[in-house]
C-alpha positions in Angstrom: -9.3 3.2 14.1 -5.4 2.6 14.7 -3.9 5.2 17.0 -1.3 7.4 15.1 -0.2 8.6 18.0 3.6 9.3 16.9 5.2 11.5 15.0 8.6 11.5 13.0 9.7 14.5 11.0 11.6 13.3 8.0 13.0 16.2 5.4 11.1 18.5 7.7 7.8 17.3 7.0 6.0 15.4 9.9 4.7 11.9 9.5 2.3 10.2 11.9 3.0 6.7 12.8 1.8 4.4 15.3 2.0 0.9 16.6 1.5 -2.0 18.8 1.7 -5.6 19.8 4.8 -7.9 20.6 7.2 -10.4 18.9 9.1 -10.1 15.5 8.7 -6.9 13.6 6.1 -6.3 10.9 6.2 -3.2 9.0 2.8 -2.7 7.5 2.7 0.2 4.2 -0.5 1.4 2.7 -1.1 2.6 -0.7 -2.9 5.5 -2.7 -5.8 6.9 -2.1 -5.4 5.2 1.1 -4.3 5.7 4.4 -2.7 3.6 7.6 -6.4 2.8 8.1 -6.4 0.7 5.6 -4.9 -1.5 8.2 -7.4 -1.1 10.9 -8.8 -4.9 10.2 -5.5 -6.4 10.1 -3.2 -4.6 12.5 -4.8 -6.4 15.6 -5.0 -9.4 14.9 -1.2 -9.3 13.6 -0.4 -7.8 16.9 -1.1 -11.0 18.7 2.0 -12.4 17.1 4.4 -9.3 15.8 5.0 -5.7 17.4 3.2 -4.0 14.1 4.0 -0.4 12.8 2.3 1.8 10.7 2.3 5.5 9.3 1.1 7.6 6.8 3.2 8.7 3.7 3.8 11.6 3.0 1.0 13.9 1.8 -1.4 11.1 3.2 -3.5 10.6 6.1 -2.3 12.0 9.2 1.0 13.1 7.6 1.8 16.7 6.6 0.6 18.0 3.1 1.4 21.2 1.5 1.7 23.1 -1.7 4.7 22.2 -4.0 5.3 19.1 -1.7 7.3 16.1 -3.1 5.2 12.8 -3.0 7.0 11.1 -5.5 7.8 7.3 -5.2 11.2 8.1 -4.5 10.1 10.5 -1.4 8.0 7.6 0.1 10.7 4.6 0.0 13.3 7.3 1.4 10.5 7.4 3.9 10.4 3.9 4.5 13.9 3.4 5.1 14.6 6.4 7.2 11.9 4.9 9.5 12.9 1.7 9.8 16.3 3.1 11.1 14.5 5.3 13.6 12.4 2.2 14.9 15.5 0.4 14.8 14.5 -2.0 13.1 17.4 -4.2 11.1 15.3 -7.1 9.0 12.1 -7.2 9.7 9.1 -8.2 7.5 7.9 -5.6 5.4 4.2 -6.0 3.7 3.0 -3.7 1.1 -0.2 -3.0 -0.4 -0.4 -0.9 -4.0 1.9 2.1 -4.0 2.8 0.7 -0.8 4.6 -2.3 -2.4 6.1 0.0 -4.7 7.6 1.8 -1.6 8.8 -1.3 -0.4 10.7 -2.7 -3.6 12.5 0.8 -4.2 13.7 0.8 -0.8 15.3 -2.8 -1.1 16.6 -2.1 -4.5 17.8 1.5 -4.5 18.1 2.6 -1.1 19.6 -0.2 0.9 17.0 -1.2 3.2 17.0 -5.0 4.3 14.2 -6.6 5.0 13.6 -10.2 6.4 10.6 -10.6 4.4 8.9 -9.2 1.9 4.9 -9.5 1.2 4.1 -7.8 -1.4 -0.2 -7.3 -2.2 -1.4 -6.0 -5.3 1.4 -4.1 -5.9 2.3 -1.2 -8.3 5.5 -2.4 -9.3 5.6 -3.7 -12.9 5.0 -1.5 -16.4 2.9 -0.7 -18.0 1.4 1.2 -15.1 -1.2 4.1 -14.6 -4.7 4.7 -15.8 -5.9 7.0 -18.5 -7.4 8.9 -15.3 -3.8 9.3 -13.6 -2.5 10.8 -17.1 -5.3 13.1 -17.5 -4.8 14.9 -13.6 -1.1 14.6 -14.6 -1.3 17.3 -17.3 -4.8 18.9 -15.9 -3.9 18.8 -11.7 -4.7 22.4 -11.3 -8.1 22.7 -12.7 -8.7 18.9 -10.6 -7.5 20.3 -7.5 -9.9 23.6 -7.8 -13.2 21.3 -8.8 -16.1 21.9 -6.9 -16.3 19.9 -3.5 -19.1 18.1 -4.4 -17.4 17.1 -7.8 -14.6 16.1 -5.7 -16.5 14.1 -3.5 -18.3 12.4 -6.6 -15.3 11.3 -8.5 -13.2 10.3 -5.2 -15.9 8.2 -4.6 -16.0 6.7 -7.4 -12.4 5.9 -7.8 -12.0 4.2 -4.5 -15.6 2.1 -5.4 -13.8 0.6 -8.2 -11.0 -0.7 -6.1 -13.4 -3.0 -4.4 -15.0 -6.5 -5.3 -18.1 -5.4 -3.0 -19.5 -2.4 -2.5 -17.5 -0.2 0.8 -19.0 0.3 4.0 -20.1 4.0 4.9 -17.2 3.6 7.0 -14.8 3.0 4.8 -15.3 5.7 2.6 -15.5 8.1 5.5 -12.6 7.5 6.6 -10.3 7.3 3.2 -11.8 10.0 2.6 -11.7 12.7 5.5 -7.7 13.1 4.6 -8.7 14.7 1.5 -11.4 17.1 1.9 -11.0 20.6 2.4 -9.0 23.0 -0.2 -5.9 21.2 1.6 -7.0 17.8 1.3 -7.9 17.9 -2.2 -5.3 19.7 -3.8 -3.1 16.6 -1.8 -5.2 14.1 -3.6 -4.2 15.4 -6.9 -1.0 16.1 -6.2 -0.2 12.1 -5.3 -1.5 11.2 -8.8 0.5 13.9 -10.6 3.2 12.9 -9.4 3.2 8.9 -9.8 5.2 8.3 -12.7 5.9 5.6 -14.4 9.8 6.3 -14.0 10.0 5.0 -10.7 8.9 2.0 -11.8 11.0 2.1 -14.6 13.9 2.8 -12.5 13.3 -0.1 -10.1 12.3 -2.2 -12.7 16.2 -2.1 -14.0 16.8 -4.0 -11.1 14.7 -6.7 -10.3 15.8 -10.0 -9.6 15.9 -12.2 -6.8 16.4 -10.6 -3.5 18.1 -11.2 0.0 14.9 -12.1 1.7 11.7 -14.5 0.9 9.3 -12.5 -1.3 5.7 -13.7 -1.2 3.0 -12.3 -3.4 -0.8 -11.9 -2.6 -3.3 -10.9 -5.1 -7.0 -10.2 -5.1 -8.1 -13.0 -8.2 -10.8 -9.7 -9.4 -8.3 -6.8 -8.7 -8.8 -4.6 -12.2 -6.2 -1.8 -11.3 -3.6 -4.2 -11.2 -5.1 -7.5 -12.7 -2.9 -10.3 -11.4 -1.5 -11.0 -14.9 0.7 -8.1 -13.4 1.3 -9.9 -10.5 2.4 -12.9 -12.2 4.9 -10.7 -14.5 6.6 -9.4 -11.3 7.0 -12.9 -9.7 9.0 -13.9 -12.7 11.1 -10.5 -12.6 11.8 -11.2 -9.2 12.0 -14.7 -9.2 9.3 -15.9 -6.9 6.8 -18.0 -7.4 3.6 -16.9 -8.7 0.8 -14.9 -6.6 -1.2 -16.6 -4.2 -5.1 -15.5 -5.3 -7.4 -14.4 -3.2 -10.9 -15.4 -4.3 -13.7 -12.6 -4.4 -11.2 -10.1 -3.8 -10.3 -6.9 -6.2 -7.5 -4.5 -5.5 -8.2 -3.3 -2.2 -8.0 -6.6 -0.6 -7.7 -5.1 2.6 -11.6 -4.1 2.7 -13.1 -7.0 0.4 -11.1 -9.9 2.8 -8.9 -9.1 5.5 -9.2 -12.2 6.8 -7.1 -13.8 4.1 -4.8 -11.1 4.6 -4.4 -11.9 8.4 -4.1 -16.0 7.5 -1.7 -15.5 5.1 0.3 -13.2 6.9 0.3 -15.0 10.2 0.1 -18.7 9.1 2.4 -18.9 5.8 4.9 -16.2 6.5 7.5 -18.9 7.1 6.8 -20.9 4.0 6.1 -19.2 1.1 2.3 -18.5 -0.1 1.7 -20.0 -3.3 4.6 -22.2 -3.3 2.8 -24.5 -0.3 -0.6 -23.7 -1.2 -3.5 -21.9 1.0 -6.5 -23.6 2.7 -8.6 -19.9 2.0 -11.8 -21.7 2.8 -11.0 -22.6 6.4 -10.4 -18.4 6.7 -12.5 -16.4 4.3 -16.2 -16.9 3.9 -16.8 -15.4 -0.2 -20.2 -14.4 1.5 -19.3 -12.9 4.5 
């Protein structure tokens, strides 16, 4: 588990955040349903090169949830950029998985923050977004957030096995999902969906285009949330090139191969992922 052994309170609500390591920064944000954790495979081994942070969005994790909190997209890129002035950090290399890479774009394109890198990884970024699922809890989130907690359990489960190209460890799922047991924990769950709209995509959307910074995209080649057709659609809005694939992989490529994750991010962050190529073999055993 990664130590989230800090704490900065941003628009009074307390986030946890931790880090580690030395050398050039790397700025490491998760997605939804996830957590920080979702970097406990990678975070070391990146540490061996970069001083590596991490934290939990708000409403996630470690981080404060209450009722009538704001989660929104906008809320976690304000996050993003508050915290990178508090670390002090000026242009370092921002990765970002999911709603994490979501984060990451709005807070380059509409608040300001400067990054020296970008790596985007299965990102929510591009319409059309959302699942049938997300617009159901949207106009139903009070009768999801009082279902039984076995229901709860059930369908969380569910969700987050679909996200995988291999069936999660016990592990795994215990620890994505501890943050949202409990009456507080899944009301928080529900609450995230509600509120991710397809207007803060929209809104970021307006204004794509190249960026300050290299942008490299990583994809899982079996992702089904965000198929990498999507992936290829945001390349050309941002003009990049297309997304390096990760074989065997689905959307949470963090669990299904981290070690691609750690190659990639340690071996071709000063050259540009697809644009050289990747030798995924000599990393990433399909089998493993």
């Amino acid at each position: 588990m990664l130590p989230m052994t800090e704490t900065f309170v941003h628009k009074g609500q307390a986030v946890a955040w931790g880090c580690m390591g030395d050398g050039d920064p790397l700025v490491l944000v998760h997605g939804f349903p996830w957590s920080a954790q979702a970097w406990r495979r990678v975070a070391p081994a990146l540490a061996t090169r970069h001083t590596v942070y991490w934290f939990d969005m708000i409403g996630c994790g470690r981080s404060d949830k209450h009722d009538g909190q704001d989660v929104s997209p906008a809320v976690q890129s304000t996050l993003l950029t508050a915290l990178l002035r508090h670390w002090g950090l000026e242009h370092p290399h921002v990765v970002g998985h999911d709603f994490g890479g979501l984060a990451a774009l709005r807070g380059y394109v509409m608040d300001g923050a400067r990054y020296g890198r970008l790596t985007l990884m299965d990102a929510v970024a591009v319409l059309p977004s959302g699942s049938p699922f997300f617009a159901h809890v949207r106009h139903h989130e009070a009768a999801f957030a009082g279902l039984p907690p076995y229901a709860h359990e059930a369908l969380f489960r569910a969700y987050i096995g679909q996200a995988a190209a291999r069936p999660l460890s016990d592990e795994a799922v215990a620890i994505y999902g501890q943050p949202w047991r409990g009456t507080l924990g899944q009301a928080a769950f529900y609450r995230q969906i509600a509120q991710a709209s397809e207007r803060a995509i929209a809104e970021a959307q307006l204004r794509y285009g190249p960026l300050g910074c290299p942008v490299d995209l990583l994809w899982g080649e079996d992702d089904t949330f965000i198929p990498v057709a999507q992936g290829d659609h945001l390349a050309d809005m941002l003009g990049v090139d297309r997304p390096a694939r990760v074989p065997g992989a689905g959307h949470m490529i963090l669990e299904d191969a981290p070690e691609a994750v750690v190659a990639a991010l340690l071996e071709c962050s000063g050259v540009g992922l697809s644009r050289q190529g990747f030798p995924w073999d000599r990393f990433y055993d399909s089998t493993d």
